[in-house]
C-alpha positions, 0 to 999 in steps of 0.5 A: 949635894949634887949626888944626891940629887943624881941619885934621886933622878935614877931613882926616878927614871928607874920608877919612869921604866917601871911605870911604863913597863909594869913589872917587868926590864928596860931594854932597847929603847928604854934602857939607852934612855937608862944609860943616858940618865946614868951619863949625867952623872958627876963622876966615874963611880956614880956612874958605874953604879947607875949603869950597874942599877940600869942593869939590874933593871933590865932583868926585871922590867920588860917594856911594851911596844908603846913603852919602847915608843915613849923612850924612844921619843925621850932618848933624843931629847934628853940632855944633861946639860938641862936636866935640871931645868923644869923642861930638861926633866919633861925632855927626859921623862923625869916630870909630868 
């Protein structure tokens, strides 16, 4: 259950950087947001493939300056220890 639940929150942080950058990879910024998402995952596995996907990303999405400046607001206070909490989501860009 909580594989899936982890799945679906990369898949919604990959949505995030897209959004924010349009069609094209996160770097800096955005994809240290990336990475950080990926190291709430529960295990080794899940976790080499979030990165592997933050990756694959990153060659496809290239981020604005004001993109880079969201994630960066969102890198420090993002934390898996709440990222399951409604303010744990807006901490790590995950909800509205």
């Amino acid at each position: 259950m909580f594989a899936a639940h982890m799945r679906r929150l990369l898949i919604t942080a990959a949505l995030l950087c897209s959004t924010l950058t349009g069609l094209a990879g996160c770097k800096g910024a955005c994809r240290e947001l990336s990475e950080k998402l990926c190291d709430c995952s529960t295990n080794s596995v899940e976790k080499e493939l979030c990165l592997q996907r933050a990756a694959q990303e990153e060659s496809r999405v290239e981020p604005t300056e004001e993109d880079e400046a969201v994630c960066e607001g969102l890198v420090e206070g993002c934390d898996c220890r709440e990222i399951e909490t409604e303010a744990g989501k807006r901490a790590c860009g995950l909800s509205r």
